[in-house]
Structure formats: C-alpha cells, structure tokens
LOKE-29370 format. One line per 10 residues: for each residue z, x, y of C-alpha. Coordinates in nm, 4 decimals. Last residue first. Layout:
Z,X,Y; ...
# end
This chain:
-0.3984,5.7060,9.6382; -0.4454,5.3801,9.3936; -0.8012,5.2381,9.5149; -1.0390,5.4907,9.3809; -1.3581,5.5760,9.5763; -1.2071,5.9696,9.6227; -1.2814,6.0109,9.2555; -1.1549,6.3355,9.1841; -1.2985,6.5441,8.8848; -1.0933,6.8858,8.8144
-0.9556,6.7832,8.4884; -1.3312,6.6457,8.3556; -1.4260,6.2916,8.3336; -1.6024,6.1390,8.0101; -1.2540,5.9685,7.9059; -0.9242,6.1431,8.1599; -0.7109,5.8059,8.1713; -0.6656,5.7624,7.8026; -0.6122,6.1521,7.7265; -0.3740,6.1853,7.9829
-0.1086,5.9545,7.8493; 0.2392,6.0712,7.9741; 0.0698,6.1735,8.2943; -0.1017,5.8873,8.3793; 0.1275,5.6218,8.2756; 0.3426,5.7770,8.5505; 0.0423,5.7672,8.7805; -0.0118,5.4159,8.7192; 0.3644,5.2920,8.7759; 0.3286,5.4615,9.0913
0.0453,5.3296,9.2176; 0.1961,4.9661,9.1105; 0.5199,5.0185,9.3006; 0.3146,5.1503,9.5479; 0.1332,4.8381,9.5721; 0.4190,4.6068,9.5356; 0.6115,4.8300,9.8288; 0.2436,4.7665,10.0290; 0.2635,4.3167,9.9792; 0.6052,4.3289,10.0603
0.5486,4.5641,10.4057; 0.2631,4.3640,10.5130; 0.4774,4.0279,10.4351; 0.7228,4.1582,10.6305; 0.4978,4.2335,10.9327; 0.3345,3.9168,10.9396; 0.0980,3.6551,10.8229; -0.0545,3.8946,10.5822; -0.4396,3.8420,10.5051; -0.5585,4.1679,10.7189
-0.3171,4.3767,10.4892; -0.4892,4.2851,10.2251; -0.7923,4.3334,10.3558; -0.6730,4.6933,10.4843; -0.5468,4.7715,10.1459; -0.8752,4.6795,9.9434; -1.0619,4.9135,10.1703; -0.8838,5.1815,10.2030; -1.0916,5.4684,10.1030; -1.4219,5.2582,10.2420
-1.2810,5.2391,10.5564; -1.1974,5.5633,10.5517; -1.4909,5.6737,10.4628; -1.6983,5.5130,10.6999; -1.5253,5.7115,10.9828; -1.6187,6.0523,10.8288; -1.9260,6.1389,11.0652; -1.7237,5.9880,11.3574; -1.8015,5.7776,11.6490; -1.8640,5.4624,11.3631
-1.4865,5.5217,11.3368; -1.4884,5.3313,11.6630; -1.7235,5.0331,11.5915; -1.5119,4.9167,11.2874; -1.2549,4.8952,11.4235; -1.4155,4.6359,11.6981; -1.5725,4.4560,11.3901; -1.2306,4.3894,11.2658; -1.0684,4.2777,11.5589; -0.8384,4.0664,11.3648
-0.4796,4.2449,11.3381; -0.5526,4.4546,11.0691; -0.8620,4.5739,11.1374; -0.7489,4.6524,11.5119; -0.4738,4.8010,11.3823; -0.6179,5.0203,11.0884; -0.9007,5.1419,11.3732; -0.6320,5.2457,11.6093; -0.4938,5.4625,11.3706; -0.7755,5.6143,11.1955
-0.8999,5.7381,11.5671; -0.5796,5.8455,11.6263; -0.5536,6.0574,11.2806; -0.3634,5.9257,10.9844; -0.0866,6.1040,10.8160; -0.0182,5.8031,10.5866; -0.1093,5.9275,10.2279; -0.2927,6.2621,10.2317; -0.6646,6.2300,10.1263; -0.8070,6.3742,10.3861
-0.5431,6.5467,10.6345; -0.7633,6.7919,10.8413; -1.1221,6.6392,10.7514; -1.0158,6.2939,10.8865; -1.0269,6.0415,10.5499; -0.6526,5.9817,10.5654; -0.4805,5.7272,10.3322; -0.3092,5.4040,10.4237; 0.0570,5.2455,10.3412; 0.1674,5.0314,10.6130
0.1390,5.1164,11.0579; 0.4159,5.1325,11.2573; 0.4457,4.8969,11.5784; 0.6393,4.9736,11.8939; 0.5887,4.6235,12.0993; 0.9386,4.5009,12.0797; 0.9799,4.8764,12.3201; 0.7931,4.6755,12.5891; 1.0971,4.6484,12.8405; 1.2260,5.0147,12.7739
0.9029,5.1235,12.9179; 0.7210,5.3451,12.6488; 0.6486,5.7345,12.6393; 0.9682,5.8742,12.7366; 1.1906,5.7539,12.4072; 0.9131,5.9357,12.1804; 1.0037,6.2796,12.2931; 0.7984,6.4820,12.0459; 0.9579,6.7595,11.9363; 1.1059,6.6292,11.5511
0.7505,6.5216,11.5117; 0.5614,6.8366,11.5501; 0.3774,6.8968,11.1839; 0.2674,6.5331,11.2234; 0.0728,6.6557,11.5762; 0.0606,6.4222,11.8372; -0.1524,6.1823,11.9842; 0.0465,5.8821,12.0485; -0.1482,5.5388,12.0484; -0.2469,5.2076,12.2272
-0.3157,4.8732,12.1798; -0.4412,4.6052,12.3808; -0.2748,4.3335,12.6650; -0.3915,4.0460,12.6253; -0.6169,4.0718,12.2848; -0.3807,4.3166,12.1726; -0.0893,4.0970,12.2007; -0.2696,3.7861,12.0986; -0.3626,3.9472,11.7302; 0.0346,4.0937,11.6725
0.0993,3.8766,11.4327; -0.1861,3.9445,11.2379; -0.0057,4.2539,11.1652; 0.1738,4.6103,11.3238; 0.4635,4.6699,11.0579; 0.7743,4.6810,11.1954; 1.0597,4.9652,11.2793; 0.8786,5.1658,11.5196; 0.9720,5.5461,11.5506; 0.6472,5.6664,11.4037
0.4166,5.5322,11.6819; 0.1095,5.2759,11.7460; 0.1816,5.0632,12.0372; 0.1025,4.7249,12.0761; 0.0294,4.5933,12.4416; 0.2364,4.6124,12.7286; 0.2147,4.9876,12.8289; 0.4393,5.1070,13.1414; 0.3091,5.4828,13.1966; 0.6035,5.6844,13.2058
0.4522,5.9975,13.0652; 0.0789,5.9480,13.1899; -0.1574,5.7199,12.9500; -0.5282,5.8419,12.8820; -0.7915,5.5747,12.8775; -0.9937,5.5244,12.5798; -1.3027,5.4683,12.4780; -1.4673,5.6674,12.7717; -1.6781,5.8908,12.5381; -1.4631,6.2197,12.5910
-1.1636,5.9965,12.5709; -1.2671,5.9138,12.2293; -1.3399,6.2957,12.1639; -0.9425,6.3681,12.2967; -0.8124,6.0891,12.0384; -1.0263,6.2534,11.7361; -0.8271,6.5872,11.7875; -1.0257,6.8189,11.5839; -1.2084,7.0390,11.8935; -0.8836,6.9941,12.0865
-0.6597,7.1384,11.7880; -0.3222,6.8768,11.8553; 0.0155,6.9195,12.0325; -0.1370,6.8319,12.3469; 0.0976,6.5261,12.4215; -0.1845,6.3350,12.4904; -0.0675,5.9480,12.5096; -0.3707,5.7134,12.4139; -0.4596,5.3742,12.5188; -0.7349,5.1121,12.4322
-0.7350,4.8072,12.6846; -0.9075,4.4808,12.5495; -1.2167,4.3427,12.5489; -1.4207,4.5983,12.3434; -1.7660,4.4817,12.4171; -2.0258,4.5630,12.1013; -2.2687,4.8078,12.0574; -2.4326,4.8828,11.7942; -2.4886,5.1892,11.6077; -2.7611,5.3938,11.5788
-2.6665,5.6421,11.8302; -2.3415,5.6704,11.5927; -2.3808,6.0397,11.5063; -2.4073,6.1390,11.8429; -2.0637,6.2963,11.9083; -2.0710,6.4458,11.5329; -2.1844,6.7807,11.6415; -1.8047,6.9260,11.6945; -1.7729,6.7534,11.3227; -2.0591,6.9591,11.1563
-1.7854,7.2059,11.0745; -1.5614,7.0130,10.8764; -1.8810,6.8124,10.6850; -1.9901,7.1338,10.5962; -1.6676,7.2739,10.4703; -1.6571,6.9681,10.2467; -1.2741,6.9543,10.2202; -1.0580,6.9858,9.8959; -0.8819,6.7267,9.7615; -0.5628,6.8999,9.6357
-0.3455,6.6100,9.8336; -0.4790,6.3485,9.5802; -0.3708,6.5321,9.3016; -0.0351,6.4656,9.3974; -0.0035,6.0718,9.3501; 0.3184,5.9653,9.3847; 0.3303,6.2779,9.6405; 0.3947,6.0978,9.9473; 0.6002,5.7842,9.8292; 0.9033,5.9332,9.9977
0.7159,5.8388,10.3354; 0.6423,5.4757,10.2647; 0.7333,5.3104,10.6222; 0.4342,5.5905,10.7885; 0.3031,5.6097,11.1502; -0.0016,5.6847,11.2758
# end
C-alpha cells in the first residue's frame, strides 16, 4: 500500500471519475462466500496485519481476512521479520525479497490513505527489521472505495501485489479470490504485475514503472491534443477499465 509515483496521480484523470457499481458495493458484506469454489492451497508463510482502526470495518478488506483466519493481527511493538508493506519504505518489494517471505512472510499496515500524516509508522516495526520496509510500484485499485485510483491499494490488494511479485503467485492469487472484486485487479494490472514479477530487484522495478509512466503519460498528452483519433466508435463517457495505461 504504498506509492514511489505519487505526482503521477492524475496523469490519467478520467480514471478517478470511474464510477462504482452500487451493486457490487453493497453485495460486498455478502462476499465472504464468494470463493467456496475456490481451491485451496497451503499458505506457508506468516501473513500479518497492523489494525490501526482508521478504516470502515464493513470495507476494510484486512479485518475480513482476519475474519477468515488469513491473517494474524500484529500488536504495536510486535517484532516482524518478514517484508513489510508500508508508505515510509524507500525500495520496491521484488523477486528479491522471495526467501524473506518464504522464511519469515509478509505483512501489512491497515490504515486509512486519508490518515497518513497520523499514523505512527516508527512504532510498528523493530528497529532491527526496518531493511525489511518495502513499498510497493505503480498499481491501480480495483476495491470498490478507491477503484481505479493509481496506488491507493487496499490490504488485501497489497499483499496480493507482493506475493505476485515476489513468486507466490498462486498464493495471491488465492486471497483476492475472498473478494467479489479480487479478479479485477488482477486483471487491471495485469501486464504490470508480470512485469514487475520479471525484475531482478527493486531498481529494476522502479526503472521498468518510471518507463511506464513515462509512456502513460506521453499517451494521455497525445490524448488530449488529438481527441478525435483516440475517441473512434467510443462515446466521451465510455471507460474501458481493461486498458493497460491507468
């Protein structure tokens, strides 16, 4: 849940005016058994979450994972040695980190974007572990309070971007299966989170995302001085949320 692209928010602005499907919103407190279906694989590796309460609790996708034993709830000094997901990191989480979350797993803070500047961030992780404190590259929400909004992921969309990321593709995979939306994002980001996947490391992750935006925002210029060739059979209100330059 974390963002090294901030300024690059509103490249693309009509991506923010997505509006939600109301239905899809409300069906979400009914979404607990969506995955029945699903199967099941082992998770062999610790999955953590700080609660800082800042979030809804019937939209906070952290507090439903705990709800399902997914993930185990970390006090205030908890000592965490695996990756942690948080906006104060300074490198990307990557392949790199594979070994780290396979030893020790990966863990997130749950706290509302619109809260940042009050969350104390130096409490939550041992001083020892802080080379741990990952952020994650250029991604695009698909939870139904932030869809379409470059970076401001959920916890669920979080952990899910690591794990895909950093090899544990399939186990990603398995926890936006928990939510009606989950496929979404996956299939939002798709091209980035391969990408991303391929990377050896952190710089390369952040490389490979400033060429993407660089790209993005080269499009969306082109864009707007040349409507007419970008708008064909399509209407002004049309949004393609398939599309891989959010």
């Amino acid at each position: 849940m974390a963002n090294p692209a901030s300024d690059n928010e509103e490249v693309c602005q009509n991506m923010s005016e997505v509006k939600i499907n109301e239905e899809d919103e409300d069906s979400e407190d009914n979404s607990s058994d969506s995955s029945e279906d699903s199967v099941e694989i082992e998770v062999p590796f610790k999955v953590g979450m700080w609660d800082l309460k800042q979030c809804d609790p019937k939209r906070c996708t952290g507090r439903k994972l705990m709800r399902l034993e997914m993930i185990d709830k970390l006090g205030m000094s908890a000592r965490f040695n695996g990756i942690v997901l948080t906006p104060v990191a300074t490198e990307s989480v990557s392949a790199k980190d594979n070994q780290i979350i396979a030893e020790y797993g990966v863990a997130v803070v749950d706290c509302s974007w619109a809260r940042l500047n009050d969350t104390p961030f130096h409490k939550l992780q041992h001083r020892k572990a802080k080379k741990n404190l990952r952020l994650l590259p250029y991604l695009v929400a698909a939870n139904p309070v932030n869809y379409g909004h470059p970076s401001k992921l959920s916890c669920v969309e979080a952990l899910a971007a690591a794990m895909y990321i950093a090899g544990f593709k399939e186990i990603g995979d398995l926890y936006m299966s928990k939510f009606n939306w989950g496929p979404t994002f996956t299939r939002l980001n798709q091209e980035l989170l391969d990408s991303y996947a391929e990377c050896k490391d952190g710089k390369e992750i952040v490389a490979f995302q400033n060429q993407y935006l660089d790209q993005l925002d080269y499009d969306c210029q082109r864009n707007r001085n040349f409507p007419e060739s970008s708008s064909d059979s399509s209407s002004d209100n049309d949004v393609d949320t398939t599309v891989t330059n959010q």
